[in-house]
C-alpha positions in Angstrom: 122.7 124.6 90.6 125.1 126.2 93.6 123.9 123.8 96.3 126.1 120.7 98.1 124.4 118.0 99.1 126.9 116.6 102.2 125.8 112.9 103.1 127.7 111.7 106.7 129.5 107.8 106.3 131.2 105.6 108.6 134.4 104.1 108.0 134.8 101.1 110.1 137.9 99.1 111.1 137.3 96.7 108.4 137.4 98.6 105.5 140.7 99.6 106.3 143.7 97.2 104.4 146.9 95.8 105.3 148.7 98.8 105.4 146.2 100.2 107.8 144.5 102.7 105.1 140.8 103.0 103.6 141.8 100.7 100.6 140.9 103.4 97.3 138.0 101.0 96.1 135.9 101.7 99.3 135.8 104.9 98.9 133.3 104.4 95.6 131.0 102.3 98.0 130.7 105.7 99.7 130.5 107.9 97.1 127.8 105.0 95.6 126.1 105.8 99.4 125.6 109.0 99.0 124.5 109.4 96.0 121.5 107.3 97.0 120.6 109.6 100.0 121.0 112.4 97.5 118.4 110.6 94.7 116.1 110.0 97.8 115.9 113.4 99.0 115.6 114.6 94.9 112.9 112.7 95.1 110.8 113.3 98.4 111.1 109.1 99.0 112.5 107.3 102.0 114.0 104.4 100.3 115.8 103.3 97.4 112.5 101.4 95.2 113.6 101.2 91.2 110.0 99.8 90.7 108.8 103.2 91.9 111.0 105.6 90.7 112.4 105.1 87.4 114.8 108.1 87.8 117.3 105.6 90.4 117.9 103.1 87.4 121.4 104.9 86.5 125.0 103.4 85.9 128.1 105.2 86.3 129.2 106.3 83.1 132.9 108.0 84.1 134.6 109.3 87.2 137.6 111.0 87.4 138.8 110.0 91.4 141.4 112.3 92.8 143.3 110.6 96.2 144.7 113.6 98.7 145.3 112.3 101.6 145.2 108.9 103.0 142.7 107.8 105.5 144.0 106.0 108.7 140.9 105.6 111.3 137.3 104.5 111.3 134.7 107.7 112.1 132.9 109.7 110.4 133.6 110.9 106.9 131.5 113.8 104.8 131.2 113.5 101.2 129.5 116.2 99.2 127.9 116.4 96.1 127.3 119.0 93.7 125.7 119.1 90.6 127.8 120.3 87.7 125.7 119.2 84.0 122.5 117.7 83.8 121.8 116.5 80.5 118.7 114.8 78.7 119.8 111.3 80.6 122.9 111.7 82.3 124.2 114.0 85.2 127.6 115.1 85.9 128.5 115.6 89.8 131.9 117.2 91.7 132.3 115.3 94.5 134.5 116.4 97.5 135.2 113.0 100.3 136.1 114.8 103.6 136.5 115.0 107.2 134.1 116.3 108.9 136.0 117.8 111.8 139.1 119.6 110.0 137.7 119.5 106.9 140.7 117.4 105.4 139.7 116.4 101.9 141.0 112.7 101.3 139.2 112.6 97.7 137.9 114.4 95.3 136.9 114.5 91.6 133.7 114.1 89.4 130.9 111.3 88.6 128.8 111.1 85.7 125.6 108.5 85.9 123.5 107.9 82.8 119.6 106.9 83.8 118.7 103.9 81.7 115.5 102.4 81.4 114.4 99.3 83.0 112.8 97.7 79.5 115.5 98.2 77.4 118.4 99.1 79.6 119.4 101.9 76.8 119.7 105.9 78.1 116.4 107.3 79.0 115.5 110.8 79.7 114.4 112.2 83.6 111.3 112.2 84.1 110.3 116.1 84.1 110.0 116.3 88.3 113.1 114.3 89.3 115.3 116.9 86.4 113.3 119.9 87.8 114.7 118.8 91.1 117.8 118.9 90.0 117.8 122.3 88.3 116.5 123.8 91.5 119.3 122.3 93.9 
């Protein structure tokens, strides 16, 4: 479990606030972006489908958000994932938000999703391909 999954965002002119800054809560909708791309390609799908794969159903359980430096322009930002703990329903991830040219960090910190199931909405274990997926990235 050594590998980073990097997913590339845009920040656009609007997400920026008052002060001219990415505003710290839209930096979660990217980190909540990439961590769909990084699900998807866990799983071999091309889309986000709960009804298919039960492994997506997951609510954030902690994260621990570290702010660098501040963010002043739209463009391109990189945020990488790594997987830290995977546990019977929950997986821990270090997350690094970045830019893509100088490398820059602007945030960084951890995430911890718990899978839940769709009956009961109670933790659920992975289903054995979607954890072995995770153990080999």
């Amino acid at each position: 479990m050594a590998s980073t999954y990097t997913y590339q965002s845009e920040v656009y002119f609007d997400e920026l606030d008052g002060l001219g800054l990415l505003h710290h809560t839209r930096y979660l909708l990217h980190l909540e972006r990439a961590q769909q791309k990084f699900f998807e390609k866990l799983l071999g799908v091309p889309d986000f489908d709960v009804d298919r794969d039960e492994d997506i159903y997951v609510v954030v359980h902690s994260l621990d958000a570290r702010f660098r430096e501040v963010l002043s322009k739209p463009g391109k930002i990189a945020i990488d994932y790594t997987i830290q703990r995977i546990r019977n329903s929950g997986v821990t991830m270090a997350f690094q938000i970045r830019s893509p040219e100088s490398g820059r960090v602007y945030c960084d910190g951890t995430r911890t999703v718990c899978k839940l199931s769709g009956e009961t909405h109670r933790p659920a274990a992975w289903t054995d391909a979607f954890r072995q997926a995770m153990e080999a990235y």
